[in-house]
N, C-alpha and C positions, 0 to 999 in steps of 0.2 A: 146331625147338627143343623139347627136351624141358621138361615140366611141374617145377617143380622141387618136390620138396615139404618142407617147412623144418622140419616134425617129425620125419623121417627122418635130416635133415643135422644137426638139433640132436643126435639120439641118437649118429648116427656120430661126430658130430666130440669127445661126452662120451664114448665109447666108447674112442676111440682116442688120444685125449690124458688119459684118468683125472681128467676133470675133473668127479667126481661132484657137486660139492657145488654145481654150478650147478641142478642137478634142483630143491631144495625153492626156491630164486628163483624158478626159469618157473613152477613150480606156486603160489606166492602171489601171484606178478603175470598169469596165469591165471583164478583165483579174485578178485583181487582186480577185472580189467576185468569178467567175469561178474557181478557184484554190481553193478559200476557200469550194464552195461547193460542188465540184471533193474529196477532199482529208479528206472530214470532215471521212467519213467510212472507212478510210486505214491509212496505219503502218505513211504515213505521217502527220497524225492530229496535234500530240503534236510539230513537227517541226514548222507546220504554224500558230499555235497558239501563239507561242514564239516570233514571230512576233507584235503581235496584243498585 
């Protein structure tokens, strides 16, 4: 079984249905786990937690 890689199928699948506008979502829910799992160990946890 081939490896599947799910940044690729996300590209083709907005590629070929012109479903551009899902691109700035993956990129703020992205950014937005990256924040979460940067700051889980620092003075900022209980801020980002407040959030959620």
């Amino acid at each position: 079984m081939a490896q599947v890689n799910i940044w690729t199928e996300l590209w083709d699948y907005m590629k070929v249905r012109k479903k551009w506008w899902l691109a700035p979502i993956f990129v703020f829910l992205f950014i937005l786990a990256a924040i979460a799992v940067f700051a889980e160990g620092s003075a900022l946890a209980p801020f980002i937690y407040t959030i959620f």
